[in-house]
Z-matrix of the N, CA and C atoms (Angstrom, degrees):
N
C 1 1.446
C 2 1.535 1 108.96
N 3 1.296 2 123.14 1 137.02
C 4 1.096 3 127.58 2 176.47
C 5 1.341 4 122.52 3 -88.59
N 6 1.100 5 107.14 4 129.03
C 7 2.224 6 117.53 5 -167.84
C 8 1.843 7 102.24 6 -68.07
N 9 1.313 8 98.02 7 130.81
C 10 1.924 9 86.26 8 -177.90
C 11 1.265 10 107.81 9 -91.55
N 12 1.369 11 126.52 10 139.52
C 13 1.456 12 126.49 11 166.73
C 14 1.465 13 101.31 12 -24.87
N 15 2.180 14 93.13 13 160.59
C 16 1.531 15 93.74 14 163.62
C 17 1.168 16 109.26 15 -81.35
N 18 1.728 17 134.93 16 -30.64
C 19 1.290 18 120.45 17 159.32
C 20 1.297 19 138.54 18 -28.40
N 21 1.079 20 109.62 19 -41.25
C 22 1.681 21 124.47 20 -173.89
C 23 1.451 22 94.25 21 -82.51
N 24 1.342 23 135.43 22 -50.05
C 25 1.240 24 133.94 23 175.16
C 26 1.338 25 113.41 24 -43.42
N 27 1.606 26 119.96 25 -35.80
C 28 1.192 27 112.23 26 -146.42
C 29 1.615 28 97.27 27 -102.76
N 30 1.104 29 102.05 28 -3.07
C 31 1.971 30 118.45 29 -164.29
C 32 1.361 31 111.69 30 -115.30
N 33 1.607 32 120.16 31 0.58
C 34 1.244 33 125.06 32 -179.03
C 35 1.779 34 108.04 33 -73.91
N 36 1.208 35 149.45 34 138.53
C 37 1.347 36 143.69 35 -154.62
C 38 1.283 37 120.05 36 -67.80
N 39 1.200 38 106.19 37 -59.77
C 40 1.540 39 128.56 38 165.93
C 41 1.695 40 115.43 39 -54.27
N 42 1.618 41 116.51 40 -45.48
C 43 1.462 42 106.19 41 160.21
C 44 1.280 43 130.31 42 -68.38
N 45 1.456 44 108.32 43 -25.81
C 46 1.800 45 108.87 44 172.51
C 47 1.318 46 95.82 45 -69.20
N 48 1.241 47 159.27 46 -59.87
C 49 1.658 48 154.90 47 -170.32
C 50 1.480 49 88.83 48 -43.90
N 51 1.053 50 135.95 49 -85.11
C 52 1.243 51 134.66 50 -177.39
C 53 1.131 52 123.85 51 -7.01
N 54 1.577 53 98.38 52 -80.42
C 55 1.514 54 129.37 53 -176.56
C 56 1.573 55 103.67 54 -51.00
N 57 1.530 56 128.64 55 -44.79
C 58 1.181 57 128.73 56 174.22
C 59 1.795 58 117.15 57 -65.35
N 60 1.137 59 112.87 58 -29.15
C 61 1.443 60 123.76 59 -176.37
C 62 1.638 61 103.52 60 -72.18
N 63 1.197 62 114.37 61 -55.89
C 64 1.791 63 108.03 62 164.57
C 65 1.585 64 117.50 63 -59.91
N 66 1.401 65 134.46 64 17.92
C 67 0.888 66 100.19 65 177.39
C 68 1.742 67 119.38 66 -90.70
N 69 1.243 68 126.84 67 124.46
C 70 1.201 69 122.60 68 -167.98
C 71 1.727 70 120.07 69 100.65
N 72 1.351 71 94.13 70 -13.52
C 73 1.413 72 95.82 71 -179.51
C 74 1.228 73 138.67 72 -167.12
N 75 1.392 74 131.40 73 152.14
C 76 1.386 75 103.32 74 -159.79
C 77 1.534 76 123.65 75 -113.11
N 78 1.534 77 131.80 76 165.66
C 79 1.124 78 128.06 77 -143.17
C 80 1.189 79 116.19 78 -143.91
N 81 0.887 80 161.43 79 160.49
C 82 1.640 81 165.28 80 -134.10
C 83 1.681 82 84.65 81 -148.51
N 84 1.051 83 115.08 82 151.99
C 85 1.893 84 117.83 83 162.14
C 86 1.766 85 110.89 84 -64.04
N 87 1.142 86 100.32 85 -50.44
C 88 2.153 87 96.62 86 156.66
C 89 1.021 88 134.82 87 -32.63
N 90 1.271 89 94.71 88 -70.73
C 91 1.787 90 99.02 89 166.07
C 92 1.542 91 111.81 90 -60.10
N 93 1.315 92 121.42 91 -45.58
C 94 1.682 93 99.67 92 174.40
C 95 1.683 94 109.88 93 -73.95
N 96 0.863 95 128.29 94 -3.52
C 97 1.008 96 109.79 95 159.57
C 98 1.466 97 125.40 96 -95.40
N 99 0.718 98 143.16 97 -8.38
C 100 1.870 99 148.80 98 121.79
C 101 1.443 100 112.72 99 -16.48
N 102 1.637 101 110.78 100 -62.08
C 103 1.179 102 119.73 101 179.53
C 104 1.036 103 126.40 102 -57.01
N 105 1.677 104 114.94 103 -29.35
C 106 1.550 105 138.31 104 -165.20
C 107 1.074 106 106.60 105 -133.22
N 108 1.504 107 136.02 106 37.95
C 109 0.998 108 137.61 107 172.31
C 110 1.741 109 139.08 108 -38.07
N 111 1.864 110 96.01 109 -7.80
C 112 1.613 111 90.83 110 179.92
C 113 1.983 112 102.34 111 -118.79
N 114 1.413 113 95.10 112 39.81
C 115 1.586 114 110.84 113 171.87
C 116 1.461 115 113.00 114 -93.03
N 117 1.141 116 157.21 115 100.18
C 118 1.124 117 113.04 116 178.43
C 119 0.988 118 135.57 117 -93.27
N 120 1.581 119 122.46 118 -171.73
C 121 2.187 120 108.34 119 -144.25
C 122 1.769 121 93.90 120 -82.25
N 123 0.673 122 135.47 121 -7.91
C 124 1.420 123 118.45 122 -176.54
C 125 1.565 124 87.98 123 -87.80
N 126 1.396 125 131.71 124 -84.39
C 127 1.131 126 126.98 125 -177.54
C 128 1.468 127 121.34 126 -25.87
N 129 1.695 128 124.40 127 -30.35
C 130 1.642 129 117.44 128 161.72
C 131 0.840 130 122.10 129 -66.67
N 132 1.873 131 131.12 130 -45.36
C 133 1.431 132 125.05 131 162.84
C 134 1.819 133 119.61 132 -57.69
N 135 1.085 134 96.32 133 -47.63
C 136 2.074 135 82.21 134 168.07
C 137 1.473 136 120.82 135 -57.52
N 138 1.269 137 124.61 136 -22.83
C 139 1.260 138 133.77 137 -178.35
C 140 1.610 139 104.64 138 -72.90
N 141 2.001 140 109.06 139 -68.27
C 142 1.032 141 104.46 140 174.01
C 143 1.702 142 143.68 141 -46.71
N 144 1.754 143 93.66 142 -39.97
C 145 1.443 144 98.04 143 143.27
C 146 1.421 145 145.54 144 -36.47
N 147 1.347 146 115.73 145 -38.36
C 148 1.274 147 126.20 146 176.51
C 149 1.714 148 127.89 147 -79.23
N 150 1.181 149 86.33 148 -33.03
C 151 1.431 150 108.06 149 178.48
C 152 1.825 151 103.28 150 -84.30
N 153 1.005 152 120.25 151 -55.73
C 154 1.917 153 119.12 152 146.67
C 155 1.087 154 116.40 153 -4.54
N 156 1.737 155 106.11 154 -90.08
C 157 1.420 156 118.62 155 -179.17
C 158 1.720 157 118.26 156 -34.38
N 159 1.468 158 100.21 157 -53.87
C 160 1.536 159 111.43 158 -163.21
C 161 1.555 160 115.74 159 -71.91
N 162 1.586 161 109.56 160 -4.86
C 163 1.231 162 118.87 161 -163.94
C 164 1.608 163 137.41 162 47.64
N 165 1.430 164 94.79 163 53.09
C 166 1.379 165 99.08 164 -157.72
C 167 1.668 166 89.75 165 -116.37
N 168 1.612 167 110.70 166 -23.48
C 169 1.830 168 124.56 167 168.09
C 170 1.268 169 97.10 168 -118.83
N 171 1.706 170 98.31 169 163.07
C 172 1.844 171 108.48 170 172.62
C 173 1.151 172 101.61 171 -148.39
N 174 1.324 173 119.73 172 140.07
C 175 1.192 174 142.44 173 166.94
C 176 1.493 175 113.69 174 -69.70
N 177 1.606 176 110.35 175 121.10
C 178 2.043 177 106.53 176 -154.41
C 179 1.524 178 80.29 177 -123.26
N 180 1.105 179 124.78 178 6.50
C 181 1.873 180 111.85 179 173.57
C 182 1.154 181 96.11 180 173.35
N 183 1.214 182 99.66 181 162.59
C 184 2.018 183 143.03 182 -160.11
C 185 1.627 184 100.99 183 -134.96
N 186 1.148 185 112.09 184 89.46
C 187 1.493 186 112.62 185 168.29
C 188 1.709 187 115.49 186 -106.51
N 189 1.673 188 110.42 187 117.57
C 190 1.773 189 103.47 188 178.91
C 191 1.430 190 90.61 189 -58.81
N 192 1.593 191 73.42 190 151.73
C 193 2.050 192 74.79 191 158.07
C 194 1.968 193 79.97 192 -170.21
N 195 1.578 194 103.74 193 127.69
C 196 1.539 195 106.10 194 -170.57
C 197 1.455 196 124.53 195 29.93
N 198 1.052 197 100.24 196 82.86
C 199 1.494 198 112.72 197 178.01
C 200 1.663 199 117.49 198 62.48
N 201 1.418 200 129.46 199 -25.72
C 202 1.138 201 124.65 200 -155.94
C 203 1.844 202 91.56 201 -123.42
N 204 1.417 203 95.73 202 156.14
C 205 1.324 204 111.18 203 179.77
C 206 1.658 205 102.60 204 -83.87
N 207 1.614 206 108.70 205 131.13
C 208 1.453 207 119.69 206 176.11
C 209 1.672 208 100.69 207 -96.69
N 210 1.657 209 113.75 208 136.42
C 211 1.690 210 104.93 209 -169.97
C 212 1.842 211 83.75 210 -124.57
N 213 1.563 212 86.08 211 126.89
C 214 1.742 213 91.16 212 154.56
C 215 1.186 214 121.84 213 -107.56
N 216 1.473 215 110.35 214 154.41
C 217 1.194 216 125.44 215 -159.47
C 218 1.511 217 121.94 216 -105.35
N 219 1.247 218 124.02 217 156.74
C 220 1.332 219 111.37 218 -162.92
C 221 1.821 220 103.33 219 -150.45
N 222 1.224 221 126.40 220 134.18
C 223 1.618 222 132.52 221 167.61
C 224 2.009 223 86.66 222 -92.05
N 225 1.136 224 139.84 223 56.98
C 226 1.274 225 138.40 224 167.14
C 227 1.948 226 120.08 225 -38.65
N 228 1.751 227 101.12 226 -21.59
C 229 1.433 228 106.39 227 173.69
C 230 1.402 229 105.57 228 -151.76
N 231 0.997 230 121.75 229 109.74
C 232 1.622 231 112.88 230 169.34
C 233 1.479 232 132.40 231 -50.10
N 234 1.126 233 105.97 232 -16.07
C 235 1.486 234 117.25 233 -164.67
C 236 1.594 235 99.96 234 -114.40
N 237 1.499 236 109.44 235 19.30
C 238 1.498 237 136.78 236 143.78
C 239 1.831 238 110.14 237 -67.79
N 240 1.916 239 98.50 238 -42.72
C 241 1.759 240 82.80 239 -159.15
C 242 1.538 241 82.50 240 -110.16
N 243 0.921 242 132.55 241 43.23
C 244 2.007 243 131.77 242 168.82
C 245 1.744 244 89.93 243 -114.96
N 246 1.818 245 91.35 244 162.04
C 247 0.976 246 104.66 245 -176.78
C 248 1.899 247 94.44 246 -114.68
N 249 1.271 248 102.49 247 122.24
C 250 1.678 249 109.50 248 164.93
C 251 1.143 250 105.93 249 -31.46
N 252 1.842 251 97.34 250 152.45
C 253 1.431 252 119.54 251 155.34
C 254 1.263 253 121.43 252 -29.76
N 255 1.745 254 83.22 253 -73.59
C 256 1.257 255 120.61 254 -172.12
C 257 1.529 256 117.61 255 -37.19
N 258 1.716 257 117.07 256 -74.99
C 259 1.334 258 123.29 257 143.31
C 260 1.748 259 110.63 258 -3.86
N 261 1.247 260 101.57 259 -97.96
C 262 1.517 261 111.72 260 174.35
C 263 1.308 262 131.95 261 -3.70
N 264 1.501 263 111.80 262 -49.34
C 265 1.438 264 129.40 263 -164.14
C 266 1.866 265 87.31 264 -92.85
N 267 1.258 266 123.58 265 -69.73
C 268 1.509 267 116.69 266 -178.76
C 269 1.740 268 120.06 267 -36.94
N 270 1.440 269 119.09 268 -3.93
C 271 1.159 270 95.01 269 -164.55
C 272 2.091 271 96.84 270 -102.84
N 273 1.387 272 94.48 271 159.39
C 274 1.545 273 93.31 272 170.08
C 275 1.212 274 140.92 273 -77.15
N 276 0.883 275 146.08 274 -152.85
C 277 1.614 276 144.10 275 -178.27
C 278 1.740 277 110.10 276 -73.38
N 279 1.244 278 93.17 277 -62.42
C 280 1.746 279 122.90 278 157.36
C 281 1.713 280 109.05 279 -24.91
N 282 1.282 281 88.07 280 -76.75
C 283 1.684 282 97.24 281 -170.86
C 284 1.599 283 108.23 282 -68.06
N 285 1.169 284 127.57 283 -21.96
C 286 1.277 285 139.73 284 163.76
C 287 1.795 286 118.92 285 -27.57
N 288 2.016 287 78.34 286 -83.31
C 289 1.456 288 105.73 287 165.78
C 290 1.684 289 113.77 288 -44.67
N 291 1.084 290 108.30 289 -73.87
C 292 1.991 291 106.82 290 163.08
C 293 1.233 292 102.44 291 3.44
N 294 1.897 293 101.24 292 -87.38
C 295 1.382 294 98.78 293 -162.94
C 296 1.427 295 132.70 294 -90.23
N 297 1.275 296 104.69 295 18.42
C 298 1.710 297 113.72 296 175.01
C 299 1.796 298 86.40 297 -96.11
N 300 1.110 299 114.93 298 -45.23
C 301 1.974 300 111.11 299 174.08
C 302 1.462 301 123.12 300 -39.47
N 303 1.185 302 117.51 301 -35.64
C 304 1.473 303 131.40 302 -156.30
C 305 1.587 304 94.38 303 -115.60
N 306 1.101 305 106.55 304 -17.88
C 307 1.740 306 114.06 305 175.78
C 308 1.625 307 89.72 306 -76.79
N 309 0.913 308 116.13 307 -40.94
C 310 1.545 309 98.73 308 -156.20
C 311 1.508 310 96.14 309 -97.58
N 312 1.331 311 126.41 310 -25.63
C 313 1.676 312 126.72 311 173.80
C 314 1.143 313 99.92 312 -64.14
N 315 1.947 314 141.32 313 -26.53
C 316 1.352 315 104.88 314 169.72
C 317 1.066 316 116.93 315 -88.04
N 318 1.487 317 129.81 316 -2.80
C 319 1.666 318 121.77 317 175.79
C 320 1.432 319 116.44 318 -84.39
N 321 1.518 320 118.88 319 -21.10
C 322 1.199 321 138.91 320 168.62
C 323 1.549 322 96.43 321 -61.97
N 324 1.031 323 114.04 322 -35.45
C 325 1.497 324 107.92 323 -171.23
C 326 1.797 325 122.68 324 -97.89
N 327 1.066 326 88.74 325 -20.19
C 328 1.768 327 103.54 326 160.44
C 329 1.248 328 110.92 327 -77.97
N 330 1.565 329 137.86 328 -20.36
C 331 1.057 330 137.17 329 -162.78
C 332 1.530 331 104.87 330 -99.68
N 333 1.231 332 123.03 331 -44.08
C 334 1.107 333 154.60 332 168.26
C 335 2.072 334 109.13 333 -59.01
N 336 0.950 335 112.86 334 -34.70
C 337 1.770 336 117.73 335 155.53
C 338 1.299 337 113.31 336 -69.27
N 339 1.402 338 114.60 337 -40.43
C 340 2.046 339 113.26 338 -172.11
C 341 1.534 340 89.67 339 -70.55
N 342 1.094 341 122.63 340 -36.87
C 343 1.511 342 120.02 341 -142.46
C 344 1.713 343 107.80 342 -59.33
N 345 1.899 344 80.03 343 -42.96
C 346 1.785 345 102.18 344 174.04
C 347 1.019 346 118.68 345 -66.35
N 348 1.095 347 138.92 346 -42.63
C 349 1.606 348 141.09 347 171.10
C 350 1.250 349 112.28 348 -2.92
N 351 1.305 350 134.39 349 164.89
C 352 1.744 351 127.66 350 152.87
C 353 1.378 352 113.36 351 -89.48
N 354 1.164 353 143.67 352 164.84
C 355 1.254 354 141.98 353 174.92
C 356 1.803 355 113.30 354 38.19
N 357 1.162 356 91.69 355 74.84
C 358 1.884 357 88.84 356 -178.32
C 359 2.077 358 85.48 357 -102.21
N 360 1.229 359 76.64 358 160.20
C 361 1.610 360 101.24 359 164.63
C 362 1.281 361 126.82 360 -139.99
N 363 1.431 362 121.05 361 93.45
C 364 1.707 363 106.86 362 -162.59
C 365 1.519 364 108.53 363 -65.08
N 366 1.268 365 124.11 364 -26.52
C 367 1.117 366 126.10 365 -175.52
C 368 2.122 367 109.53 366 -60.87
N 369 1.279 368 94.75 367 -67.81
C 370 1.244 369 85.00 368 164.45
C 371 1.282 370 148.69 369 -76.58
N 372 1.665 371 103.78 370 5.63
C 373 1.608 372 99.97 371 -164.70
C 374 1.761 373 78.15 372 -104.54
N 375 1.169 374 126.85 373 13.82
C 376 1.811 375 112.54 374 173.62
C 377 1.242 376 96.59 375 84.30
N 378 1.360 377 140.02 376 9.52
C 379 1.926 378 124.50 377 -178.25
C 380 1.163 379 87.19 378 -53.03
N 381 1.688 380 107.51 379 134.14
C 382 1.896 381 101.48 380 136.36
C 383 1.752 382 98.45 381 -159.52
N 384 1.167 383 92.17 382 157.07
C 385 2.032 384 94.07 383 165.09
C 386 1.545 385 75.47 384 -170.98
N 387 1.871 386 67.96 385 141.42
C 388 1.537 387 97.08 386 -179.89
C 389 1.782 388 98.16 387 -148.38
N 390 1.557 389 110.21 388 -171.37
C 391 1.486 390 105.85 389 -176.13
C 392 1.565 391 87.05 390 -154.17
N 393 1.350 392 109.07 391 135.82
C 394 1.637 393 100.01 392 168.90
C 395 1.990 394 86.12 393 -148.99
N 396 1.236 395 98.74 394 169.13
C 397 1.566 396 121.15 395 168.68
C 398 1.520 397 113.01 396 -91.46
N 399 1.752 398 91.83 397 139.39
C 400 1.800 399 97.45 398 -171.12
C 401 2.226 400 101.07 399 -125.96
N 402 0.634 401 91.51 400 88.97
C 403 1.744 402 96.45 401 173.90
C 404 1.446 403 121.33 402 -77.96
N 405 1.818 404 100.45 403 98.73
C 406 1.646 405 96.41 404 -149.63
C 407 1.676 406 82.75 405 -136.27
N 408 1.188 407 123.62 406 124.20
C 409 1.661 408 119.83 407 157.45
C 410 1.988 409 108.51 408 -47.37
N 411 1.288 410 85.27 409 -178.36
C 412 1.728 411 85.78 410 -162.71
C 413 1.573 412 104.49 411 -70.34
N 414 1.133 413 111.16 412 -41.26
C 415 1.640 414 135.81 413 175.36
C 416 1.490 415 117.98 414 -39.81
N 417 1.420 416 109.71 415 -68.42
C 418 1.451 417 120.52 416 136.90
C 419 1.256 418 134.22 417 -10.26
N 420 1.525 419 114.83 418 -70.06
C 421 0.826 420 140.13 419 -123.09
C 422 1.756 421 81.42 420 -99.00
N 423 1.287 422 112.37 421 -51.07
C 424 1.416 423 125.73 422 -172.98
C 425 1.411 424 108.70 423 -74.08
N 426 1.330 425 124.95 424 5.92
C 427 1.565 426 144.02 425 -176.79
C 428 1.657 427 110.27 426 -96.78
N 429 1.429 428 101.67 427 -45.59
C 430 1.333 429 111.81 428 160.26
C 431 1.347 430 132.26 429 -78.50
N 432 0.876 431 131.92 430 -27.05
C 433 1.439 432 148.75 431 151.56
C 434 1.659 433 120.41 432 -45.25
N 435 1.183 434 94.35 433 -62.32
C 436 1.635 435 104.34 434 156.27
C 437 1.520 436 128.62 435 -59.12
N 438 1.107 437 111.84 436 -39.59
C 439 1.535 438 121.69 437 179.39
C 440 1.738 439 115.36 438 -60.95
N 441 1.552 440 91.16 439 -49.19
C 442 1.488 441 113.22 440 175.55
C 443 1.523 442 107.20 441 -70.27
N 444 1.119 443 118.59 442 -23.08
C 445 1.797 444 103.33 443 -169.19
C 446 1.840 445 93.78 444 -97.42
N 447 1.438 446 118.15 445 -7.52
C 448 1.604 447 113.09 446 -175.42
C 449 1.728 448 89.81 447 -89.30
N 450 1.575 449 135.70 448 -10.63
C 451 1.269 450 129.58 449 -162.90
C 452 1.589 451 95.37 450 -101.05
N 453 1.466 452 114.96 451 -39.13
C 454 1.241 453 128.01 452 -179.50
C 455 1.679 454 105.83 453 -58.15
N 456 1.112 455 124.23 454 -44.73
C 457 1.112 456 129.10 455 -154.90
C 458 1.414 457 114.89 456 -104.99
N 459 1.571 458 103.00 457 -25.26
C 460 2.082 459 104.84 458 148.37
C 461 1.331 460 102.65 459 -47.20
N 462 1.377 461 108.16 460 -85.24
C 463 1.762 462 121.57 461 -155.99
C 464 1.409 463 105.88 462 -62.85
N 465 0.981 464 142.24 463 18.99
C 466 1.543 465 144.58 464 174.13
C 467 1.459 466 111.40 465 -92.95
N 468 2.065 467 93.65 466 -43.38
C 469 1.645 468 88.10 467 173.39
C 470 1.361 469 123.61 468 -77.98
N 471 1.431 470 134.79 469 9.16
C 472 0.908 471 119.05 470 161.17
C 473 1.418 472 138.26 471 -60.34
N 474 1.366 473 136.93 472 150.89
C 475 1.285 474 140.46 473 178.38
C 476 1.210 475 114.27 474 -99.08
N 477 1.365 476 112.52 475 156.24
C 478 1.590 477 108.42 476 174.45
C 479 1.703 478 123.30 477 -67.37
N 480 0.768 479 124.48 478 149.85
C 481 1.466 480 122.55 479 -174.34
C 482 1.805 481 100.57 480 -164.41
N 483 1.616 482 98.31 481 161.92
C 484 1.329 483 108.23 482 158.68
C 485 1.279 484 130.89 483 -31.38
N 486 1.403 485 152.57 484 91.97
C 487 0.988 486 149.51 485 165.71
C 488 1.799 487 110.79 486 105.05
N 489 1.580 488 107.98 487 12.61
C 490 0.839 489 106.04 488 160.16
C 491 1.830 490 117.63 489 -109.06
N 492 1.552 491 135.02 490 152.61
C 493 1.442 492 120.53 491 -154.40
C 494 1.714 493 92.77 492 -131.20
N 495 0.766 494 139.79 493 124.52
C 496 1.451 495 146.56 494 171.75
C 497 1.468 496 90.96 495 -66.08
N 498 1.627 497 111.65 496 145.04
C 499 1.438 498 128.45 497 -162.81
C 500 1.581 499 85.79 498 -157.04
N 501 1.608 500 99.52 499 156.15
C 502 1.674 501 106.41 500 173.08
C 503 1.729 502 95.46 501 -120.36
N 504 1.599 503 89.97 502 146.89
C 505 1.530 504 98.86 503 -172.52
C 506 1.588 505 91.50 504 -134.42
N 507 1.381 506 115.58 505 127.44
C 508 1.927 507 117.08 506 174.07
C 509 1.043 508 100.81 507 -128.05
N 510 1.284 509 124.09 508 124.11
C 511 1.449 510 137.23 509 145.34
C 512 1.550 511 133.97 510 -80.48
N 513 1.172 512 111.35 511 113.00
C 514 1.542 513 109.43 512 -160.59
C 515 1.935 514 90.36 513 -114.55
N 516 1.364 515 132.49 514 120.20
C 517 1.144 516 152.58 515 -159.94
C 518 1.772 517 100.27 516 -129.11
N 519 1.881 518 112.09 517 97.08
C 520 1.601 519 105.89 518 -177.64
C 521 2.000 520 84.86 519 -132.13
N 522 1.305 521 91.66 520 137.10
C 523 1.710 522 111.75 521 173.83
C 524 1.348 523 98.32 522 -80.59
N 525 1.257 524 108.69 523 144.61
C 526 1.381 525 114.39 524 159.17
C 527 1.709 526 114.62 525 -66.05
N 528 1.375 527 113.04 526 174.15
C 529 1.537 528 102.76 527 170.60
C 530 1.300 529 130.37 528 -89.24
N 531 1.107 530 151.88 529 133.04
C 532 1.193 531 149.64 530 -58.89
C 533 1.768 532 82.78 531 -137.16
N 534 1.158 533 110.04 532 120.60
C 535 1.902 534 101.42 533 176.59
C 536 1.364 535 103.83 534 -126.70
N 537 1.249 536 121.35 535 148.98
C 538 1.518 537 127.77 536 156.92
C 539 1.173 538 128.78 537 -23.55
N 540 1.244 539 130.99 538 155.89
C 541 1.366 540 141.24 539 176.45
C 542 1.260 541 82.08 540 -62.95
N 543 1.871 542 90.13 541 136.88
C 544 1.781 543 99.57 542 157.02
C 545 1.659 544 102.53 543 -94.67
């Protein structure tokens, strides 16, 4: 049998839900499956398994509970479920496309769960995607980038709580092609 990248591990649909559901906190496979209720439980333990092995989750406790060991779950490093620079830069055009494809098949696919819901309201539940053009020197440019990753990285630490709703937010960042000084 062939071992799957941690990329591929980390980009599989059902493990990114996962992987996103620990972030900040930790989880019993029950409780994610509550959360993820249209997984089913065998398919969460093979998942969780996988993500185990690859060390991308960790198991932070063993609680009995009726005879069987209860395992909680843990995102212990985030930069467990990212894909390196390094990585990044080695891959080809090909493999690129891959993972900008599967990037967008899981948001396609998060989008595609609200849709089903009963009573959605895009208006009120905040849906939006949009695309506009940003004409920023590099300087700039790296001003915004920064700004956005200090906003990203407030609201990330939040935890779930009462009256708070987990929402997916993707940022997709493409340069135009590269032209001469005007």
């Amino acid at each position: 049998m062939v071992k799957e990248s941690t990329v591929d591990v980390i980009l599989h649909p059902v493990r990114m839900r996962i992987i996103q559901s620990l972030i900040n906190q930790q989880m019993t496979a029950q409780q994610l499956k509550e959360l993820l209720p249209d997984i089913p439980q065998a398919s969460m333990y093979r998942h969780l398994k996988k993500l185990v092995e690859a060390g991308v989750i960790h198991i932070i406790e063993e609680i009995p509970n009726r005879g069987t060991i209860e395992k909680v779950y843990s995102l212990q490093d985030p930069a467990n479920a990212t894909i390196s620079v390094e990585k990044l830069s080695s891959f080809t055009k090909d493999e690129h496309m891959n993972l900008f494809f599967r990037f967008m098949a899981n948001i396609m696919g998060e989008y595609e769960r609200y849709l089903n819901e009963d009573n959605i309201d895009l208006v009120r539940d905040g849906v939006s995607f949009r695309q506009t053009s940003l004409f920023l020197d590099d300087t700039e440019f790296a001003q915004f980038i920064k700004e956005l990753s200090e906003i990203y990285t407030r609201v990330t630490q939040n935890k779930p709580e009462k009256g708070r709703r987990r929402r997916t937010v993707a940022t997709i960042i493409i340069p135009d092609r590269k032209h001469e000084e005007q």
